[in-house]
C-alpha positions in Angstrom: 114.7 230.5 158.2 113.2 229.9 161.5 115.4 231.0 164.9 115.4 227.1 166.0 118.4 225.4 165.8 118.0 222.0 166.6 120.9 220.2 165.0 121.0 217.6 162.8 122.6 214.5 165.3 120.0 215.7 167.8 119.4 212.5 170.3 115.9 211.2 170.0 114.1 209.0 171.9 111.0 208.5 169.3 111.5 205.0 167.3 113.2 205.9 163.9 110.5 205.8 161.2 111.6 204.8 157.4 110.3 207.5 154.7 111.9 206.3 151.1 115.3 206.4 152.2 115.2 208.8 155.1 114.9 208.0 158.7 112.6 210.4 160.3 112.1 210.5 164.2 108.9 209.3 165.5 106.7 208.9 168.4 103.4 207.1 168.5 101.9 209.3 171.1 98.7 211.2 169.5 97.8 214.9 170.2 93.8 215.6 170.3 93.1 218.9 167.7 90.0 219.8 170.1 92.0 220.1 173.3 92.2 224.1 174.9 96.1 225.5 175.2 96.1 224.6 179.2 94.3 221.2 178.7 97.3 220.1 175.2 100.2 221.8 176.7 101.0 218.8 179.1 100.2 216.5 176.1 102.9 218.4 173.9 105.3 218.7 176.6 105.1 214.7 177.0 105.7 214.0 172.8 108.5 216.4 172.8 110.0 214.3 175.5 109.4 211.4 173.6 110.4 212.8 170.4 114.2 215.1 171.7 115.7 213.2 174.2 118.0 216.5 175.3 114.6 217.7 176.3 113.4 214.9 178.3 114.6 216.3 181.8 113.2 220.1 181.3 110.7 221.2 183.6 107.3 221.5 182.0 107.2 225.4 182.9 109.6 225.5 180.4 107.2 224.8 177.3 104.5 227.1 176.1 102.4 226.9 173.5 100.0 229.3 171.6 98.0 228.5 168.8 98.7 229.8 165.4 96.5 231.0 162.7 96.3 228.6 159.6 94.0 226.7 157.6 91.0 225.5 157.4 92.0 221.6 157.8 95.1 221.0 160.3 95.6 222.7 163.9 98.8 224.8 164.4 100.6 225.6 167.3 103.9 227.4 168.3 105.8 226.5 171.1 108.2 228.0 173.1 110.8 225.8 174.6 113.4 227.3 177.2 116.7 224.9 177.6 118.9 224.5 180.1 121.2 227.2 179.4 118.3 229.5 179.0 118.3 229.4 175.1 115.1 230.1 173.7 113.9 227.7 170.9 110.6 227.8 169.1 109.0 224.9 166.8 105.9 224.6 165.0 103.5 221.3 165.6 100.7 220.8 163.4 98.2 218.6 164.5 96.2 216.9 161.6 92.7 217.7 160.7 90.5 214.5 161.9 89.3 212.3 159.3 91.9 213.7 156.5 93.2 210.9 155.8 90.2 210.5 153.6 91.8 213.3 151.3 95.2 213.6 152.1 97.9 211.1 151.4 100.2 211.2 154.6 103.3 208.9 153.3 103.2 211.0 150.3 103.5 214.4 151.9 106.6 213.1 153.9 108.5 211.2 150.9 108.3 215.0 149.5 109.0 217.3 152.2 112.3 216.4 153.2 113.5 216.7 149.5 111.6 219.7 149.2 113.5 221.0 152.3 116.5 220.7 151.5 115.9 222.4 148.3 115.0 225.6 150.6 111.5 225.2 150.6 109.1 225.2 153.6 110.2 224.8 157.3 112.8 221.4 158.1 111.1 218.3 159.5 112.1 217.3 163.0 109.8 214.2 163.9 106.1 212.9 163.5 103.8 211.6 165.5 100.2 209.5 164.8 98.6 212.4 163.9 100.9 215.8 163.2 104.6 216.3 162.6 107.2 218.7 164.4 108.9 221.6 162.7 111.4 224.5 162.6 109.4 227.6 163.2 109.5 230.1 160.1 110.1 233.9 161.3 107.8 235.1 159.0 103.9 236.1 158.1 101.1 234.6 156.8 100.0 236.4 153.3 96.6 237.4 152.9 94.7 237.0 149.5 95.2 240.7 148.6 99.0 240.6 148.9 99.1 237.8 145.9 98.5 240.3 143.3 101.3 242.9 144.3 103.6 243.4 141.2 106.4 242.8 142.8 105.4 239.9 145.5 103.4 238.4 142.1 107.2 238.0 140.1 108.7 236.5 143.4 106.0 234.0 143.7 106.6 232.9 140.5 110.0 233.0 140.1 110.0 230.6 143.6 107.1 228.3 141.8 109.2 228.0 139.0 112.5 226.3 141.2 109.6 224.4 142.9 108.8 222.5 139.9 112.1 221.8 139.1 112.9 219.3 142.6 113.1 215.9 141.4 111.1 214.2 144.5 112.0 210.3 144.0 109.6 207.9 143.4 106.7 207.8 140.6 106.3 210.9 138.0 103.1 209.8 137.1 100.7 212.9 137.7 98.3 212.3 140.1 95.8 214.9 139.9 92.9 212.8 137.7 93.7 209.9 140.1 93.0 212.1 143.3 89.7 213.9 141.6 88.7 210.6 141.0 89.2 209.4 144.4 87.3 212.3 145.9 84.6 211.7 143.2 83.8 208.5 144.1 83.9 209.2 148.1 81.9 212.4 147.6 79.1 211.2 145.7 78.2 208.5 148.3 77.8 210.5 151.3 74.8 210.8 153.4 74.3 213.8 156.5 72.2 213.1 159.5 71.3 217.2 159.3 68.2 217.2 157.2 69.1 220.6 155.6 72.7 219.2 155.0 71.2 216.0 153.0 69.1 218.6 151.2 71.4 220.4 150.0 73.2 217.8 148.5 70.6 216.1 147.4 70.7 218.9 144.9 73.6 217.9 143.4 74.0 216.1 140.0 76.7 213.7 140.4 76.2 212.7 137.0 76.7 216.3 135.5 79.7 216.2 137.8 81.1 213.5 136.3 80.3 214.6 132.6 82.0 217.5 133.4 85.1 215.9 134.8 85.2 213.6 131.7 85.0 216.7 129.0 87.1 218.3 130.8 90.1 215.7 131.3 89.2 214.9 127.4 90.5 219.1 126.5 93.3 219.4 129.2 95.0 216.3 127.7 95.1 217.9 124.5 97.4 220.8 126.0 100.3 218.2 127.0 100.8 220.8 130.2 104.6 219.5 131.0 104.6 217.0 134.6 106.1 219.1 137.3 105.9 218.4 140.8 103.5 220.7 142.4 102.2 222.2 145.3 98.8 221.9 144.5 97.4 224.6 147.3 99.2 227.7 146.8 96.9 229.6 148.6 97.9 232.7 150.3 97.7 231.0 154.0 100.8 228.7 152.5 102.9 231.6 151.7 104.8 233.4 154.1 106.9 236.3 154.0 109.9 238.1 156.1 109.7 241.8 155.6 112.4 242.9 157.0 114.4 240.1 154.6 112.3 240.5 151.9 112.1 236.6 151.9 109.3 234.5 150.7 108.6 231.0 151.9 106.0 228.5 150.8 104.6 226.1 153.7 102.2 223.3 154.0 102.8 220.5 151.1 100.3 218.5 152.3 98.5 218.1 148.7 101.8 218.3 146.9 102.5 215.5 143.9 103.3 214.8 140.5 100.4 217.0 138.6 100.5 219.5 135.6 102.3 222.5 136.0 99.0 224.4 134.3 97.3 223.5 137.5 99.5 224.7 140.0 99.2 228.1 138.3 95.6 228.3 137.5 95.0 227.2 141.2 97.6 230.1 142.6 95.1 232.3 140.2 91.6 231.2 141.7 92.8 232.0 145.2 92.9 235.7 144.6 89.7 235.3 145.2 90.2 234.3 149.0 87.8 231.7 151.0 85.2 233.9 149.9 85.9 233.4 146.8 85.2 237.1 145.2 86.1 235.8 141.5 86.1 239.5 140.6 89.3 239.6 141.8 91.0 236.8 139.8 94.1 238.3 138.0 93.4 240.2 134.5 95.1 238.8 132.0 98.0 241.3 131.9 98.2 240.3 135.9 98.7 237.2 134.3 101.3 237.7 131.7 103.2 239.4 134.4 103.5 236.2 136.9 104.0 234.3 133.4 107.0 236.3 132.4 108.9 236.1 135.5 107.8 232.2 135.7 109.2 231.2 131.9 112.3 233.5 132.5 113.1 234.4 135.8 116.1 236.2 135.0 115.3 238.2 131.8 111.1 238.0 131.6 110.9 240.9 129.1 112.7 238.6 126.7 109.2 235.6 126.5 107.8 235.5 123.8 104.9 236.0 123.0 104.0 233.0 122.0 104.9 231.4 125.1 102.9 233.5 126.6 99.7 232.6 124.8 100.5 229.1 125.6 100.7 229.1 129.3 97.3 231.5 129.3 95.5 228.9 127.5 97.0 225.7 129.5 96.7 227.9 133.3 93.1 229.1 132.2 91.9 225.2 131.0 93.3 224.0 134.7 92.3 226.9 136.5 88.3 224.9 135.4 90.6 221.7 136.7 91.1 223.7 140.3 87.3 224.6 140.9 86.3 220.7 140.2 89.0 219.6 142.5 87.9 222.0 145.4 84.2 221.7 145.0 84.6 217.5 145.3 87.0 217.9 148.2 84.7 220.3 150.0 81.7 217.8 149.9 84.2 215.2 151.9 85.1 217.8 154.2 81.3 218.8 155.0 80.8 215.2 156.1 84.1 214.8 158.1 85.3 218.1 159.3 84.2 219.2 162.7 85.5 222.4 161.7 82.6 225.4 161.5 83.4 226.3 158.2 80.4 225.9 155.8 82.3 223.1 153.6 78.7 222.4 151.4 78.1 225.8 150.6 81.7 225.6 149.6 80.8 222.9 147.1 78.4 225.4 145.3 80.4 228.5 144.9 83.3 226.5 143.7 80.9 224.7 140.9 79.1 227.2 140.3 81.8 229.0 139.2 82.8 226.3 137.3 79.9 226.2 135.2 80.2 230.2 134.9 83.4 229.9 133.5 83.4 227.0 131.1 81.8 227.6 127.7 84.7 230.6 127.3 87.1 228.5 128.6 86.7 225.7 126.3 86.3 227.9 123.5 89.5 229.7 124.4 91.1 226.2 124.6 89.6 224.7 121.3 90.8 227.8 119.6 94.1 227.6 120.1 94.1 224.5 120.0 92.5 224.4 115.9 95.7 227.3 115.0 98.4 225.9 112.8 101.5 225.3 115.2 104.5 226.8 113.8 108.1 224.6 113.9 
C-alpha cells in the first residue's frame, strides 16, 4: 500500500460524518477543481488542518502539492506533508468533477469504499470534504490501455475482479445498472447547448431509437440471469494501478461502483482495451477472452473450466459488453453539457453508439443462439 501512515485514532478536528455505520472525518470547507497549484495549495493546507488536528500547527512550507494524472471527471492531487519530526507523509485528495452529482451517487460511493477497503481494495479513506475526499497515497502506476491485454497482468486482473465481487457491501442488492441508464436517459435526452454546433449535433440524435434499443436490449440480458455481484463498473485502465517492483495490482476510483451484473463488469473491462479513443480493433479476441475467463471462474486451477462455463460467461460478457456502450454513450451526453473539461464528451456519444449499433445484430444473434440450445442438468 501507500507509504502514509496515518493511524487509525488519528485526532481530527473535521465534524464526524455518519456513512451506514461508519464515522468518517469531515470538513465542510470546499476546494475549487480550476484553481493553479500555487493559487489551491493554501486552500489544501487549510482543509488538512481542519480535517488532522496533529497537523493543525505545521507551517504551510511544509505541504506541497502536485497534480496527478487521472481521469477525465475528478481532479487529483498528491501532497507532500512534512511533520514535526521530519517524517515525510504523502496523501491523495481528489477533488470532484463539478456538476457530477448529476451522474454519480456520492453517499453510495462512500457506504462502499470503506468495506471495499478493508477488503484490500483501493487506497483507505481518511476524511471528506463538500466536494472531494482524502486518501492514503498508493505507491504505484497508472496502467495504460495496452498493458490490459498482457497474459499475465490479464489473469491477475481477473483473479482480483473475481474477490471484488465477492465483498458483501451492506445495504440493498438490488442491481442498479437499468436504474442508473435510466436516470441518465432521461437527463440526457432533455438537454439543450447554447453552442450552435453543440445543439446540432445532438439534434441528430434519436432518442427514440435510443430508447428502443435500451428496451430490446434489457428484454435479452434478463434472459441470461447474469449472477448480482457488486461491481466496479469502470475498470478502465486509468483505475488500475500496479507496483512493479511488488508485482502488486490495485484497483482505484469506485466512484460508479454498485449492485449490477457481473457480465457487465467484464464486458466493460473488455470495451476499454480500446482506450478513450476507442480503437475497437483492439477489443480482446475471443481466446484473450477465455484466458481472463479461466483465471476469473477458477483462480486457482483455470485449466480445469469447463467448457461450458466458458461459453456461458462469453455469451453473458459479450450481451453486456452492448450494455457498456449504451451506458457510456448516455453518460457522455450529460457530461458534454456539464463538464468544463476539454474533452470532446458529444463526439464521445457517437463513437460509443455507433459502435453499438455496429455490434448488435451479431451480438443478439450470438445471445439468442445460445439461449434456443437445450440446457443440459
Amino acid at each position: 500500500m501507500g507509504a502514509v501512515n496515518i493511524r487509525n485514532d488519528t485526532e481530527v478536528s473535521g465534524e464526524a460524518r455518519n456513512d451506514g455505520d461508519i464515522k468518517v472525518v469531515h470538513s465542510s470547507l470546499t476546494v475549487d477543481h480550476s484553481l493553479t497549484i500555487p493559487e489551491i495549495t493554501p486552500r489544501i493546507v487549510e482543509l488538512f488542518k481542519d480535517l488532522f488536528k496533529h497537523w493543525s500547527n505545521l507551517d504551510e512550507s511544509r505541504f506541497v502539492a502536485e497534480n496527478l494524472s487521472g481521469g477525465i471527471t475528478n481532479r487529483l492531487l498528491k501532497v507532500a506533508v512534512e511533520e514535526e519530526n521530519g517524517t515525510m507523509v504523502h496523501v491523495t485528495v481528489r477533488i470532484d468533477g463539478p456538476n457530477t452529482e448529476y451522474i454519480i451517487n456520492r453517499d453510495r460511493e462512500l457506504q462502499a469504499i470503506h468495506h471495499l477497503s478493508a477488503a484490500g481494495f483501493g487506497p483507505k479513506l481518511l476524511g471528506t470534504f463538500e466536494n472531494g475526499m482524502v486518501q492514503s497515497f498508493i505507491h504505484a502506476r497508472t496502467l495504460d490501455a495496452s498493458d490490459m491485454r498482457e497474459p499475465k497482468l490479464a489473469a491477475e486482473i481477473a483473479k482480483q475482479l473475481k474477490s471484488f465481487h465477492q465483498v458483501d457491501v451492506p445495504g440493498s442488492k438490488e442491481p442498479q445498472l437499468w436504474n442508473d441508464i435510466s436516470k441518465f436517459f432521461k437527463k440526457a435526452s432533455h438537454l439543450t447547448f447554447d453552442d450552435c454546433k453543440k445543439q446540432n449535433k445532438y439534434k441528430e440524435i434519436s432518442f427514440k431509437e435510443v430508447e428502443t434499443e435500451i428496451i430490446k436490449l434489457k428484454e435479452l440480458a434478463g434472459h441470461l440471469n447474469a449472477p448480482v455481484v457488486f461491481a466496479h463498473n469502470d475498470l478502465l485502465s486509468g483505475n488500475l494501478m500496479l507496483n512493479d517492483d511488488e508485482e502488486k495490482l490495485y484497483f482505484i476510483d469506485f466512484e460508479y461502483g454498485s449492485y449490477s451484473y457481473r457480465g457487465f463488469d467484464i464486458g466493460n473491462h473488455f470495451n476499454e482495451y480500446a482506450g478513450l479513443d476507442c480503437d475497437y480493433t483492439l477489443y480482446p479476441s475471443k481466446n484473450e477472452q477465455y484466458h481472463f475467463f479461466r483465471h476469473y471462474l477458477n483462480p486457482e486451477k483455470p485449466n480445469e473450466v469447463s467448457d461450458k462455463d466458458l461459453e456461458a460467461l462469453y455469451v453473458e460478457s459479450t450481451c453486456y459488453m452492448l450494455v457498456s456502450h449504451l451506458y457510456w454513450a448516455l453518460w457522455a451526453l450529460i457530461q458534454a453539457k456539464m463538464s468544463p473539461n476539454e474533452f470532446d464528451y458529444l463526439e464521445y456519444f457517437f463513437l460509443r453508439y455507433d459502435e453499438y449499433k455496429r455490434q448488435k445484430n451479431e451480438c443478439f444473434s450470438l445471445a439468442k443462439s445460445y439461449l434456443s440450445q437445450p440446457k443440459t442438468i
